[in-house]
C-alpha positions in Angstrom: 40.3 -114.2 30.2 37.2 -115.4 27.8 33.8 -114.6 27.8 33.1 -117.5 29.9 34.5 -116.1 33.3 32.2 -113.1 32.6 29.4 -113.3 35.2 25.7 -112.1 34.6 24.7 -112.4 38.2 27.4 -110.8 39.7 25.7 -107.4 38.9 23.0 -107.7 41.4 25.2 -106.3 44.6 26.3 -103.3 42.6 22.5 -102.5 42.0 21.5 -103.1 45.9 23.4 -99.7 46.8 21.6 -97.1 48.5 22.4 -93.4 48.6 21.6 -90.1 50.0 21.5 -87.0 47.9 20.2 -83.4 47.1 20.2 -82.4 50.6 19.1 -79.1 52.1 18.8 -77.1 55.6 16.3 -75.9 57.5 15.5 -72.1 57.8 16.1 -72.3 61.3 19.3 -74.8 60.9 17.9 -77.6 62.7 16.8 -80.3 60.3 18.8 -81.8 57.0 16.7 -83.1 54.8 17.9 -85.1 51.6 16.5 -87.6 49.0 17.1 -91.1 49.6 16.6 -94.7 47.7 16.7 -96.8 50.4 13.3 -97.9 50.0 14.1 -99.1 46.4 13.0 -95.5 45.0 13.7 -91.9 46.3 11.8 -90.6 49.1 11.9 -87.7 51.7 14.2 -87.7 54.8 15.3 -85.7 57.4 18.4 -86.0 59.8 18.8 -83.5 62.8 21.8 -81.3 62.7 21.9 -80.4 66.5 21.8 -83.7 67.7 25.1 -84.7 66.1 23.2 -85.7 62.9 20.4 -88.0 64.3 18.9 -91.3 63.4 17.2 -90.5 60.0 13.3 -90.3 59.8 11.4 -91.1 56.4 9.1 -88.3 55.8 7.0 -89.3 52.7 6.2 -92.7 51.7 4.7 -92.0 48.0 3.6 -94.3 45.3 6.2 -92.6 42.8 9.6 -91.1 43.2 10.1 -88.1 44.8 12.1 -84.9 42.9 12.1 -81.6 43.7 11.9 -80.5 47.3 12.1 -77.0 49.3 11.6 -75.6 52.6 9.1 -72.9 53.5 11.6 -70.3 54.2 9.7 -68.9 57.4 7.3 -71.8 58.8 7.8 -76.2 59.0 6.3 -77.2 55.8 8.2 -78.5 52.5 7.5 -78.5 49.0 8.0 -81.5 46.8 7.0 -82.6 43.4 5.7 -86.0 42.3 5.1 -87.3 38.6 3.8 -90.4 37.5 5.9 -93.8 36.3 8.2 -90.6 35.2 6.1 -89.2 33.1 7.6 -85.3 33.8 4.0 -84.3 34.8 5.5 -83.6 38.4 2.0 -82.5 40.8 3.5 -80.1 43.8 2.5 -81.8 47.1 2.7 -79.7 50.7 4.2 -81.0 54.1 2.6 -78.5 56.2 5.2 -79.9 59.0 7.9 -82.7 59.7 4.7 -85.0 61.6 2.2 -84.0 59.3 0.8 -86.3 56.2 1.4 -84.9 52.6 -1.5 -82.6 50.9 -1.9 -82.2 47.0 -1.7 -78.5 45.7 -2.2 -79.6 42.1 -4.2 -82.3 40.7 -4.1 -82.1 37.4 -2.0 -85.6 36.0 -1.5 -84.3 32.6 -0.2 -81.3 32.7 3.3 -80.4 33.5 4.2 -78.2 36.6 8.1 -76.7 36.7 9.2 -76.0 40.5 9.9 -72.4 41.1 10.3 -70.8 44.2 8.6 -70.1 47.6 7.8 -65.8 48.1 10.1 -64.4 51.3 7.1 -64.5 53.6 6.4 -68.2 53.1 2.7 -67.7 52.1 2.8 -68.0 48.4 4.2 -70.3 45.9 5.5 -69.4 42.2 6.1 -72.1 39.4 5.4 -72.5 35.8 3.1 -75.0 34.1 1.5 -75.6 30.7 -2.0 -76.0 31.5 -3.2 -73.7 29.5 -1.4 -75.0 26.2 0.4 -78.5 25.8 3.2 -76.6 24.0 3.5 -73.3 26.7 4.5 -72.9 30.0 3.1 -69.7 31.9 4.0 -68.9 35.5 1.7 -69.0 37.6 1.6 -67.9 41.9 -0.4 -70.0 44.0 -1.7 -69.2 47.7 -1.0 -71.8 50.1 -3.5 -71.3 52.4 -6.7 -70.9 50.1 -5.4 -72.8 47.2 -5.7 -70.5 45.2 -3.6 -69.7 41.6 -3.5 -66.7 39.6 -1.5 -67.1 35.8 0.5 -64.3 36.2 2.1 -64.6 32.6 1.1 -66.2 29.8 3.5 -66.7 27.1 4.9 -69.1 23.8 7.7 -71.7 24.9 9.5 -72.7 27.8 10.3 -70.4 30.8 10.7 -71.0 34.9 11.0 -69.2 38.0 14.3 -69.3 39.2 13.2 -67.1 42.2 10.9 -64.1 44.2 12.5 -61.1 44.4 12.8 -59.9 48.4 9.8 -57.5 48.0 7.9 -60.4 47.1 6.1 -58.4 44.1 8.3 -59.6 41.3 9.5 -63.0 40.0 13.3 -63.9 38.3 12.1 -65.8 35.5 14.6 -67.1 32.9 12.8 -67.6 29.1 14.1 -71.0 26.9 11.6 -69.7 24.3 14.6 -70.2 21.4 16.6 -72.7 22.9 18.2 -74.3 26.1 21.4 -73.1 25.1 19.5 -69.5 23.8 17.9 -67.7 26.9 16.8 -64.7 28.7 16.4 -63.6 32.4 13.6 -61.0 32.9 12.3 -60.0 36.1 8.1 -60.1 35.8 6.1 -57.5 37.8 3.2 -60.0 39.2 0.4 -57.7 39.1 1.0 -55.8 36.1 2.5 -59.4 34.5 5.3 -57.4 32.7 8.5 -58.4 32.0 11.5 -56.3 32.3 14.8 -57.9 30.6 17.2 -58.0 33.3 20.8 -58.5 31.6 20.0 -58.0 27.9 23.1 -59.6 25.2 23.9 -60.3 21.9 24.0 -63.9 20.8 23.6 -66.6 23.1 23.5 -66.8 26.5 22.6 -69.9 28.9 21.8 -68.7 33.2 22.2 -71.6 35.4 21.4 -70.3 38.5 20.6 -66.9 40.9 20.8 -65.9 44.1 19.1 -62.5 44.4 20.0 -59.8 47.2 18.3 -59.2 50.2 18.4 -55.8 49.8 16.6 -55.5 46.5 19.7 -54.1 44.6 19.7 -57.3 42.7 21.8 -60.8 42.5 24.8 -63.0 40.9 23.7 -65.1 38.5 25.7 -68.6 36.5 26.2 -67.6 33.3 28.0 -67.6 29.7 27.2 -64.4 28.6 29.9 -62.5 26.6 32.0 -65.5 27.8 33.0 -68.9 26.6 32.7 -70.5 30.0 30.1 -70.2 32.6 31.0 -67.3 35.0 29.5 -65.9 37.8 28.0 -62.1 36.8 26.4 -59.3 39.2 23.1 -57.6 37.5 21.0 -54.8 38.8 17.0 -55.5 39.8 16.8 -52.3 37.3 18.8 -54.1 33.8 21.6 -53.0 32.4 25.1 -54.6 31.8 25.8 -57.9 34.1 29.4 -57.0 35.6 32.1 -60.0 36.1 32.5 -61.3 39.3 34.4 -65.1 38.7 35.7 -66.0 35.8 37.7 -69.1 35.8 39.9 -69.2 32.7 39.1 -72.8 30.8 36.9 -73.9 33.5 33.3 -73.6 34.1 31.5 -72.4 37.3 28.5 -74.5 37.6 26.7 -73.9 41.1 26.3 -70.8 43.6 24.8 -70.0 46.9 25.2 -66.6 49.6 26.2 -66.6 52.9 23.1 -65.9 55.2 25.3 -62.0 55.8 25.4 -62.1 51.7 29.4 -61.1 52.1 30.6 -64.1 50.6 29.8 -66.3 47.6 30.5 -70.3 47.7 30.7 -71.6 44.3 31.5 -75.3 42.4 33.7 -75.5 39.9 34.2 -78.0 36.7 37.3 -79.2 36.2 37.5 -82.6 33.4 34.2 -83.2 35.2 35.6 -83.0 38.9 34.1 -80.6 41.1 36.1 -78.3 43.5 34.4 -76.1 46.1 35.8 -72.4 46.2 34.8 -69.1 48.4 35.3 -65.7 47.2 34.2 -62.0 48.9 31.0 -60.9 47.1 32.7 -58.0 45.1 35.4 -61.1 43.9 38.1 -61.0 46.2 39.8 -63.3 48.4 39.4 -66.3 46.2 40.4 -69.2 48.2 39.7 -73.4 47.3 40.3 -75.9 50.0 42.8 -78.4 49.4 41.6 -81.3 51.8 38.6 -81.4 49.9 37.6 -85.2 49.2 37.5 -85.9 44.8 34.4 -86.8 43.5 31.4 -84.5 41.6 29.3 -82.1 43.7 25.6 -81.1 42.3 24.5 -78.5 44.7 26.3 -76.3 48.0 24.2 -74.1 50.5 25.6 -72.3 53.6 24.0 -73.3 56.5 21.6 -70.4 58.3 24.3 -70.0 60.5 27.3 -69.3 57.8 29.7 -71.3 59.1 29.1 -74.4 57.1 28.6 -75.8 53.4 26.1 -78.5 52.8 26.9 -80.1 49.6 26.3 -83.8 47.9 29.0 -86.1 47.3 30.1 -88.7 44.7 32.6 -90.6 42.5 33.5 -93.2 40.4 34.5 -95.1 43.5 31.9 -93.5 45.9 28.4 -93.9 46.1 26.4 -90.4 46.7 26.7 -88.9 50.3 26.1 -85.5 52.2 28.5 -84.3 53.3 29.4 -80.8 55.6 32.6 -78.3 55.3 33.5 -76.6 58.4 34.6 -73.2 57.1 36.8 -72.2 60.1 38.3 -75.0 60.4 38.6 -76.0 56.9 36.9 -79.4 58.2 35.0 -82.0 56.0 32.7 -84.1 57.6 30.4 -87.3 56.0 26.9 -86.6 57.3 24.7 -89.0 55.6 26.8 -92.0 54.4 25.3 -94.2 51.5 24.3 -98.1 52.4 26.7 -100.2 50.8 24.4 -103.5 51.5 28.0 -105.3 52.7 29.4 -104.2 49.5 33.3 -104.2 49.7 34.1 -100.9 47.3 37.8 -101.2 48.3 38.3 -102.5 44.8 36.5 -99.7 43.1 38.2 -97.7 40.1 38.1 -94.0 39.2 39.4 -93.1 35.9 41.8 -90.9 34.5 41.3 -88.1 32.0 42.9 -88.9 28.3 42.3 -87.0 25.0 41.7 -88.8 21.8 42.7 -87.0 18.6 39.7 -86.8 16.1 39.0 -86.3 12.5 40.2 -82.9 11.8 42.4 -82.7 14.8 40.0 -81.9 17.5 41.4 -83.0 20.8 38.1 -84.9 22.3 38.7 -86.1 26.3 37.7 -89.2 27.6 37.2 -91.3 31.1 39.2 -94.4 30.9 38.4 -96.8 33.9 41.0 -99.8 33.3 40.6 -102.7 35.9 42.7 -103.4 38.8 42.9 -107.1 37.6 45.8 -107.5 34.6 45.3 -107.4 31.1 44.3 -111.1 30.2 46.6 -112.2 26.7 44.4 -111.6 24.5 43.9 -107.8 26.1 40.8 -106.4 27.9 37.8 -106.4 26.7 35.8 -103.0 26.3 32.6 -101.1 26.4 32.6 -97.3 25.4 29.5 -95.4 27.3 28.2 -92.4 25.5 26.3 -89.8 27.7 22.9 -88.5 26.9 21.4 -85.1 26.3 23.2 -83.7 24.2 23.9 -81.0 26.3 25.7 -83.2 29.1 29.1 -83.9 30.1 30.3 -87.5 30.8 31.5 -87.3 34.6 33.4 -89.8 37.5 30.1 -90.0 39.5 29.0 -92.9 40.4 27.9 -95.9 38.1 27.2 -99.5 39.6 27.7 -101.1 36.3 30.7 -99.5 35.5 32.0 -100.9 38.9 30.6 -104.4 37.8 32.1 -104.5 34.6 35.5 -103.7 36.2 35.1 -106.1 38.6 34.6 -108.3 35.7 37.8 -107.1 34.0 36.0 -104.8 31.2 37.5 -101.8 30.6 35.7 -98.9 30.4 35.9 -95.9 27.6 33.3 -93.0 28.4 34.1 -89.9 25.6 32.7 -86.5 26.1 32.6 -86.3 22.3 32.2 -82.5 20.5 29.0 -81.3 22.0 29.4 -82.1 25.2 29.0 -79.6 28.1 31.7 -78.9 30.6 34.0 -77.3 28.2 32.9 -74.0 26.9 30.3 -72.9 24.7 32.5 -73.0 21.2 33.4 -77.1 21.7 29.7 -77.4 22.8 28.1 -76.1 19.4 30.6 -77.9 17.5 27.9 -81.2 17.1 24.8 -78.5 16.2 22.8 -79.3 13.2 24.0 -79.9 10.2 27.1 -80.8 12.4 25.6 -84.2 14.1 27.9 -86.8 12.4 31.2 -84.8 13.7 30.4 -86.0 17.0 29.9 -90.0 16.0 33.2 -89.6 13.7 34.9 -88.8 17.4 33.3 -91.6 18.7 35.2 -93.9 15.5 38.8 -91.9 16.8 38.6 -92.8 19.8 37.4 -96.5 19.3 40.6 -96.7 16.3 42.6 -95.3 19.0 41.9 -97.5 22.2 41.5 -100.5 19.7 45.1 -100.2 19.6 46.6 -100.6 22.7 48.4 -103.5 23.6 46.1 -104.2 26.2 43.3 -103.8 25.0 41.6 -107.0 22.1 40.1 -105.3 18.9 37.8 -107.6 18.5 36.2 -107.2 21.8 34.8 -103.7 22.0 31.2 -102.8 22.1 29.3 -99.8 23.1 26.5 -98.5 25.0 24.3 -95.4 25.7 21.1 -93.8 26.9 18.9 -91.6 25.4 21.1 -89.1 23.0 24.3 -91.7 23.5 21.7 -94.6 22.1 21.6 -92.7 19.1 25.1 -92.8 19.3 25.0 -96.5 19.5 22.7 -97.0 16.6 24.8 -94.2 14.4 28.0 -96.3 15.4 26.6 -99.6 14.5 25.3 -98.2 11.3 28.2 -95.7 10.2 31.3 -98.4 11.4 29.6 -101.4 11.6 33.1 -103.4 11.1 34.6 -101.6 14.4 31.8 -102.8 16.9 31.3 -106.4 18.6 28.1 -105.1 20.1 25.5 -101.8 21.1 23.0 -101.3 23.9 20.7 -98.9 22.9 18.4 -97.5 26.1 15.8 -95.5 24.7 17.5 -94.0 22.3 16.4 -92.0 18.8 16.7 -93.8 16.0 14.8 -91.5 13.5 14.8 -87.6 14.1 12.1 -87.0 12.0 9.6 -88.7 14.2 11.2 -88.3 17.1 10.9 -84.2 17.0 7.4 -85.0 16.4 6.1 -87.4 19.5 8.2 -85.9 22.2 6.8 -84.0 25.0 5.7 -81.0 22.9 6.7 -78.5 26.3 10.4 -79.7 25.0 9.8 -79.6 20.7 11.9 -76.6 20.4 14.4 -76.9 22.4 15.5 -80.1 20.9 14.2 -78.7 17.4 17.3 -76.2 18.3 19.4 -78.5 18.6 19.0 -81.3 16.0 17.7 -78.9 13.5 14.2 -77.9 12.2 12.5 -80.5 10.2 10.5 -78.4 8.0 14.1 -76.6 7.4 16.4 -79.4 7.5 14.1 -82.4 6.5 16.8 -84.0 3.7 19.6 -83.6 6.5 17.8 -85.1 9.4 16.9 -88.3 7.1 20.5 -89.0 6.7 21.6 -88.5 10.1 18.9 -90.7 11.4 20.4 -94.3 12.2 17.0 -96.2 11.1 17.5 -95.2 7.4 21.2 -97.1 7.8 19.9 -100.1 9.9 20.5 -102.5 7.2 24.0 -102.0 7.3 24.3 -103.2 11.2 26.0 -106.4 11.8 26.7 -106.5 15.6 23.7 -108.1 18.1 22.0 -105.0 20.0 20.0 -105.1 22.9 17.3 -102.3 22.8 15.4 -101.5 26.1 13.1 -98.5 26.5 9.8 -97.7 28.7 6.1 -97.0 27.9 5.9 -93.6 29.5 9.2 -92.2 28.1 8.5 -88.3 27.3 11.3 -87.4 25.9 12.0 -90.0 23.8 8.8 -92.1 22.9 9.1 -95.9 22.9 8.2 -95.6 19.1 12.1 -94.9 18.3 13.1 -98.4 19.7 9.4 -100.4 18.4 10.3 -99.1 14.8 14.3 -99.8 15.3 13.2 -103.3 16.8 10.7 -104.0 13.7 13.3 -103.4 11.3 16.1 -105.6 12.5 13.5 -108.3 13.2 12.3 -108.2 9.5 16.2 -107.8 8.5 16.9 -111.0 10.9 19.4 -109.8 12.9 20.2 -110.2 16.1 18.5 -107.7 18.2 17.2 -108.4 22.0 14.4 -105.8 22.9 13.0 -105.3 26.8 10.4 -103.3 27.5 9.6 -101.9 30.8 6.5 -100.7 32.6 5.3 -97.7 35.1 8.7 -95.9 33.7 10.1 -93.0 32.0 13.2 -91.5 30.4 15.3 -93.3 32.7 14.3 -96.6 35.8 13.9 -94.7 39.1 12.5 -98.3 40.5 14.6 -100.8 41.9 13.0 -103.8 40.7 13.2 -102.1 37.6 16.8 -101.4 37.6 17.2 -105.0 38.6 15.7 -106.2 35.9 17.1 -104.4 33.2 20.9 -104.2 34.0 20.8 -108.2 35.2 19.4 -108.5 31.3 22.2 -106.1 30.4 24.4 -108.2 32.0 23.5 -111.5 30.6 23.4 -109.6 27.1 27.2 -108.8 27.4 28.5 -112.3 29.1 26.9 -113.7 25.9 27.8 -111.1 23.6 31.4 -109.5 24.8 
């Protein structure tokens, strides 16, 4: 194989693709409504689930993507949330019914509103939003019907409302004030807008979800407290101690819902990044998992408001994102929204297998290794490593359309979930915190050193790629081991902390502060681990590509990353896109970048 049989243009089916995702039920069990791109970005629909899952009816047709979404628990109408070119500044909009046109409930473009919850009796609406400071969020209740909002609690930081309690007079709020990875769940009495701290711990603590009981006694929450994986907890609505319930050895529980009787939990589980449905009694008996279940990653799982059923989203490597329904007498699962696969032939798709790399100082560091279906040419495969973003994320076999094209064009693919990365407990999560930033890019050279080795792979082809936090891993790698790399895509990545921790959307400063390190502590530090005081040492081409209304990470990283390689002379591509954010929700967007991608690699790799 050479470079020449590469092709750019073969990309463009991959991209045409359309799924369905994020689904939910209707109170009353009659409607499935999910997100879905088939318009080119996502939108509203509904299916009906007693009619044998119906012809599907597009509910909004919005200017702008559409993210959140919830049912009014007692009446027709549905929540959803709206930014602008992805901008984060998500405006809550009102279906009052499935026939009826959208309404606004906020119209205020630059200020941030956080979904939160809908009160029991379906007349109120909590959230949290930082109108009052750029820097704050407060929670505020709104009244549906008159429109009008009342700040409830006003506080420094971040914080959301993960739910009402049943009485509808207090709020489940969980505080990010010293971190993402630091919080706190409280419950705030509305009208005396006091907070009670609801399962109090020392050290850190992160709470991915609640379900709260009916009864008022309290709920089961997500959680890592007093643990080193997530673990499903029971707390009282009074405080106190949070008592076990699920606790998976080496394996972290990511997702929860209660049956409508509130007997039985339903729960996801991580396992190397593959998610496996399991139901246990409420008190944490009778733990059962269902063997038949299909492979991929599931985001979300709800009981239907009958309880015999599981609604859940479905994806892999080698399967586009579908809803999908589990029969829990029968043990049944059943594809209810299937994903529009534009005559695409996915027969030849890959999913990858788990290996783990041995790093630096002996850490063993896993990987997803995709290796095409199509034999090693002589020379060996060429390769592109993919480094996930956040942070705080976890490299999983969901599904990518250009790792499926570059398979198909005999590229193997190398995606590490380097130290940091979530999935794997809280200790190998921390191991990349502040002055520990470069431990995670010297896994990234193991792991290259390694696969660079193998017969069938060819050294001299292997180049790497990443968005956001992995495009600071792309412009470390280039800069730190510029002799191992043929090539980097940097999507808007950060290329200088310093300024980085000051442009970014300041309702996010601290939490990312926590992370990288504080700049009036840990100025000298961040200077060195930022890639843009290194750039002169890059000698592979990059191509840089970022947006204009990018709030997490400001196009300012890749302008000044761009201006420097320009005035060095190297060879550095740079696309800027419009109308988008910290990531292309648009599909002629996403055309146009990953065709450029494309033809960036068939030159380049």
């Amino acid at each position: 194989m050479t470079a020449k049989m590469f092709t750019a243009a073969a990309i463009n089916p991959f991209l045409e693709v359309r799924a369905a995702k994020t689904p939910a039920v209707s109170p009353d069990g009659a409607w499935l409504a999910y997100l879905s791109d088939e318009t080119g970005l996502n939108q509203l629909f509904v299916r009906s689930l007693t009619e044998n899952v119906g012809t599907a009816r597009q509910l909004t047709h919005m200017p702008e993507p559409v993210g959140a979404f919830a049912f009014n628990p007692k009446e027709a109408g549905i929540l959803f949330t709206v930014d602008c070119g992805g901008d984060e500044r998500h405006q809550l909009w009102l279906l009052p019914d499935l026939d009826s046109a959208p309404l606004p409930l906020t119209k205020a473009p630059t200020v941030v509103h956080l979904w939160g919850a809908w009160s029991p009796d379906g007349k109120r609406i909590a959230y949290a939003s930082n109108a009052r400071s750029p820097h704050d969020m407060d929670v505020q209740v709104m009244d549906i019907a008159t429109g009008e909002v009342s700040t409830v609690f006003s506080g420094r930081g971040m914080r959301e409302v993960m739910a009402f309690f049943p009485d509808g007079h207090s709020l489940l709020v969980r505080e990010s004030v010293r971190s993402g990875n630091d919080q706190d769940v409280y419950r705030l009495d509305i009208d005396k807008s006091a907070l009670t701290p609801l399962m109090p711990h020392e050290g850190k603590a992160r709470y991915l979800a609640a379900r709260l009981f009916k009864d008022g006694s309290g709920g089961v929450t997500v959680c890592d407290q007093d643990n080193d994986f997530m673990a499903i907890r029971r707390f009282a609505a009074e405080g106190g101690s949070a008592k076990p319930v699920v606790e998976l050895s080496n394996h972290n529980i990511e997702a929860l819902a209660l049956s409508p009787d509130q007997t039985r939990i339903a729960f996801l589980t991580n396992e190397d990044g593959w998610s496996r449905i399991g139901i246990v009694d409420r008190d944490g008996s009778g733990l059962i998992f269902f063997e038949e279940q299909p492979s991929g990653v599931i985001g979300s799982i709800a009981f239907t408001p009958d309880g015999s059923s599981l609604i859940f989203p479905l994806e892999s490597a080698s399967r586009p994102p579908t809803v999908w329904r589990l029969d829990l007498g029968a043990g049944h699962f059943e594809e209810l929204v299937g994903a529009d696969l534009r005559g695409l032939d996915i027969s030849s798709f890959v999913d990858p297998v788990i290996e783990r790399f041995e790093s630096f100082d002996g850490l063993g560091v896993p990987a997803c290794v995709y290796t095409p279906k199509t034999p090693p040419p002589t020379d060996g495969y060429p390769v592109l490593f993919i480094v996930h973003g956040g942070p705080e994320m976890q490299w999983r076999p969901d599904f990518r359309a250009d790792v499926q094209f570059l398979l198909s064009q005999g590229v193997m693919v190398v995606a590490p979930n380097v130290r940091g990365s979530t999935g794997y407990g809280r200790t190998f999560h921390e191991l990349d915190d502040r002055e520990k930033r470069m431990n995670s890019v010297a896994d990234l050279k193991a792991i290259r050193l390694a696969v660079g080795a193998r017969d069938d792979v060819n050294a001299n082809r292997i180049g790497v790629f990443g968005r956001s936090y992995g495009g600071f891993m792309v412009l470390s790698a280039l800069t730190e081991d510029p002799e191992l790399w043929s090539l980097g895509v940097d999507f808007y990545g950060v290329g200088n902390f310093l300024t980085h921790l000051i442009a970014t959307g300041p309702w996010g400063r601290q939490q990312r502060a926590a992370e990288y390190g504080d700049p009036t502590a840990m100025r000298e530090a961040l200077e060195r681990f930022s890639p843009i005081n290194r750039i002169s040492r890059m000698k592979a081409p990059l191509l840089i590509v970022h947006a204009n209304r990018d709030p997490r990470v400001p196009m300012g990283q890749s302008e000044d990353v761009c201006s420097c390689l320009s005035g060095l002379g190297h060879d550095c591509e740079y696309l800027r896109i419009d109308h988008e954010g910290h990531g292309f929700a648009r599909f002629e967007n996403r055309l146009k970048v990953f065709l450029t991608f494309a033809r960036f690699l068939e030159k380049h790799l």
